[in-house]
N, C-alpha and C positions, 0 to 999 in steps of 0.2 A: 504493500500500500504506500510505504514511503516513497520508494521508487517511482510509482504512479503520480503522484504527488508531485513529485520534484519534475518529473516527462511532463505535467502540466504546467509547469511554470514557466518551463523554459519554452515553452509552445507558444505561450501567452504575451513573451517576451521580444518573443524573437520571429513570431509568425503574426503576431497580432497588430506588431511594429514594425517599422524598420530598423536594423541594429544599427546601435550606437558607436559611434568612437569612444575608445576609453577614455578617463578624463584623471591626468596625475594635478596634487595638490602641489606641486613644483613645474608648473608647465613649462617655466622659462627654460629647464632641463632637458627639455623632451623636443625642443622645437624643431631637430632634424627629422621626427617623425611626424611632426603636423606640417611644414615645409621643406618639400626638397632647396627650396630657392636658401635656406638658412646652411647647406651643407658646406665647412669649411670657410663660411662666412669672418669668423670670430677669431678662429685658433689653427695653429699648423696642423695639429693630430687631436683628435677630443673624442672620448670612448665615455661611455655611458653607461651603466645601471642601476636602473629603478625598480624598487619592488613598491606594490601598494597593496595593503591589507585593507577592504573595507568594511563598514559596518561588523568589525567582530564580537563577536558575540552571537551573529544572523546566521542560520544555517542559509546554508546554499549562497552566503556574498562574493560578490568578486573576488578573485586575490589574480591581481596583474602584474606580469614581469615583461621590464622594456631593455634591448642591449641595441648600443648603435654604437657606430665607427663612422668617424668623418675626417678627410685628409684635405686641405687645399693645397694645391697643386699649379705650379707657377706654368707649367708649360701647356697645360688647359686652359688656363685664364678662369680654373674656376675650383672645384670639389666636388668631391666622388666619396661615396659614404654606402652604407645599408643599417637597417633597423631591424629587428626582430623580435613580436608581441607576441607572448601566451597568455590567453586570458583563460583565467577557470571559473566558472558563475554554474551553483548548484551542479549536476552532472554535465554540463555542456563545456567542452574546450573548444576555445577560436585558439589558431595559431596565424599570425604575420610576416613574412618577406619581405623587403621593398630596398631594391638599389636606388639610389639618390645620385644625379647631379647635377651641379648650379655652375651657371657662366655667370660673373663677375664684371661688372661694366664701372673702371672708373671714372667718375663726374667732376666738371670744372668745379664745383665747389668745396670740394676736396670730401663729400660720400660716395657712399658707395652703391650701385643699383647691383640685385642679382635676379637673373630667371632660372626658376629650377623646375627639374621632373623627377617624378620616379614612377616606378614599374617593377609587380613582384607579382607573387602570389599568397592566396591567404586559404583557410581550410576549416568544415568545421565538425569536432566530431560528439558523439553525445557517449562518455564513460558510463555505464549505468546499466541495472538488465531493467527493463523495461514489462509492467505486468499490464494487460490491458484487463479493461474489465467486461465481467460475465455477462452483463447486461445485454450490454447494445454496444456496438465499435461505432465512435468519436472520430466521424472523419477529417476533421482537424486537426488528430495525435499524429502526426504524421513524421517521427524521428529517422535521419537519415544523413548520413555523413554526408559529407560535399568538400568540393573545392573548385576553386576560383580565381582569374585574376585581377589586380586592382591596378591602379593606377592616378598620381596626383598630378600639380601643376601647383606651382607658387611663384611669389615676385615678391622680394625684399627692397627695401631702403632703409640704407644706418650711414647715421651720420657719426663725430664724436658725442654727441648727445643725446639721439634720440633714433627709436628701431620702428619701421611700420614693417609689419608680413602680411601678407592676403593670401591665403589657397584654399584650392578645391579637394578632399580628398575621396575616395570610395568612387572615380568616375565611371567606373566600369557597370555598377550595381551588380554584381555578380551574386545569381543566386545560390546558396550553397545551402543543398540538402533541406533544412525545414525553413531557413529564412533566407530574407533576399536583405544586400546591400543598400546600403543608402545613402545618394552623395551627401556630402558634408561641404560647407563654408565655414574658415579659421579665420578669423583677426586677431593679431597680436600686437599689439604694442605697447611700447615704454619711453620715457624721457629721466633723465638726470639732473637731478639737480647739488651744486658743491663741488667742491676739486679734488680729484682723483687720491691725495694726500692727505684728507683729514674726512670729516664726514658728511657721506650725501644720500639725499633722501631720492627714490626712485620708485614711482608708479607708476604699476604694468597689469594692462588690461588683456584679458583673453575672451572674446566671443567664439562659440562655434553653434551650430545651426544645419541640422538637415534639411532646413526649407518649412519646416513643423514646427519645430518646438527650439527653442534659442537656451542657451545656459552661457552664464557669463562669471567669470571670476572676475574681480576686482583686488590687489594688491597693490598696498603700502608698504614699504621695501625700508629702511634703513643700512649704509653699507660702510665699514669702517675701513677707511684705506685699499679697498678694493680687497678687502681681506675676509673680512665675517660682517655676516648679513642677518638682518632677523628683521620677521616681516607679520603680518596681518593682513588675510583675504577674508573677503567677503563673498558670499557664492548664492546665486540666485536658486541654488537647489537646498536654501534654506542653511546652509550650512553656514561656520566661523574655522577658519583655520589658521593657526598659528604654525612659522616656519622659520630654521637656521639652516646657515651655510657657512661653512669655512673653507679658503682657500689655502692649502697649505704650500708652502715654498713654489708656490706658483705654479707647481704641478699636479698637485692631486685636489679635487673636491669633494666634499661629504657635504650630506645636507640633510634635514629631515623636517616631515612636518607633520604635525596633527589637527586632525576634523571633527571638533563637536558630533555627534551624530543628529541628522535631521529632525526635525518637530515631531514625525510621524515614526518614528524607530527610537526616540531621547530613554525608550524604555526598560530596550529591551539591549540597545548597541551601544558597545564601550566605545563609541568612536572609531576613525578610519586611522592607517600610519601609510607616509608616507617616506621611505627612506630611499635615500641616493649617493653614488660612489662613481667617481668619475677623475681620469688621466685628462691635464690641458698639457700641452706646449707649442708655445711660441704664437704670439697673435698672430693671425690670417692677415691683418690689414697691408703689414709690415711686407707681404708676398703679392700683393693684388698688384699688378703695372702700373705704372702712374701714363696716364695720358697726357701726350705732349702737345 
């Protein structure tokens, strides 16, 4: 019965909707996986992993892992990267592909423009034995592994102060197995404020939207010396989350953040975690051609 139970949920979720992009409570993290156009943007080499535990406490909650690699590359005039998503939500695992890369345009006024793509594949399959019931068969239970290809587009601009991203992600909608894909629109941006030396405040906005339903994070950022960070989002899925970073010797990142649990779960869910580990070297900007 439990089984049946849980095959309903994920029916409900994922057949009844269009699926979702996952959503990390550290998005600025993740940004090679919501824009190709951000790959190799930033840093010479930048490796990624995120895990996100949600609503624990919930049976059957998300628990999502993100690993990405991005390289800028002086003789492309750009960045070549890939990302890799396992999402597990009650018995249903999605998994993610996607090669990334961004050409790099730089501007008389000394930013930078980037267009990116990427192209992978994604899959999805349902872990569980599955009990129908004696009654009558529910021809909406309909569990069934699949796989699919996907595909994004993004266009960056960063200046020294200030990031816009725009992309499309899921263009393919690729049906896989009991649900089908669903494209998705990303906005991202941020501005700085203070000198790189002492302390500056930075709010960074992230919109995404399937064309349906919109969720927005809002973050208030504080950042010491380009060193350690701690911040407060605001999340229109009802949520507050609080989040640290530390940059250490310029080369490693850790960060982590945690999610009040929403209005409709504050009872039952210990909150969500979001934790992050990542390799920087060498800013990108330093590699991008200067136009003559």
């Amino acid at each position: 019965m439990r089984h049946f139970l849980l095959a309903i949920i994920s029916v409900i979720s994922f057949t009844g909707f269009s699926q979702q992009e996952p959503l990390f409570s550290q998005f600025w993290n993740a940004k090679t996986y919501y824009n190709p156009a951000t790959t190799g943007m930033y840093y010479k080499h930048l490796s990624t992993t995120i895990g996100r535990w949600q609503d624990v406490g919930v049976d059957g909650a998300p628990v999502t892992q993100l690993l990405g690699y991005a390289i800028n590359l002086k003789k492309l005039h750009g960045g070549l990267g890939f990302t890799y998503m396992h999402d597990y939500i009650g018995n249903s695992v999605f998994n993610k592909t996607k090669f990334n890369y961004s050409y790099h345009i730089a501007l008389k006024n000394g930013g930078t423009l980037s267009l990116g793509a990427a192209a992978g594949f994604n899959s999805f399959q349902y872990d569980g034995e599955i009990i129908p019931p004696t009654t009558s068969t529910d021809p909406t239970i309909n569990i069934e592994d699949g796989i699919g290809f996907t595909g994004d587009l993004g266009i960056v601009y960063s200046s020294k102060k200030m990031n816009f991203a725009l992309s499309t992600t899921q263009l393919t909608s690729s049906r896989l197995g009991s649900f089908e894909e669903s494209p998705h629109v990303v906005l991202m941006t941020d501005y700085i404020f203070g000198k790189e030396d002492g302390l500056q405040l930075k709010p960074q906005v992230f919109v995404i939207s399937d064309l349906v339903k919109v969720n927005a994070d809002i973050n208030a950022q504080l950042l010491w010396k380009q060193k350690i960070g701690a911040g407060i989002t605001y999340k229109t899925t009802e949520n507050i989350s609080f989040s640290v970073n530390w940059d250490i010797l310029k080369k490693f990142r850790v960060g982590y953040a945690y999610d009040f649990a929403a209005s409709a779960l504050s009872g039952i869910s210990k909150g969500s975690h979001t934790g992050f580990f990542g390799l920087v070297f060498k800013e990108a900007k330093e590699r991008v051609p200067k136009k003559k």
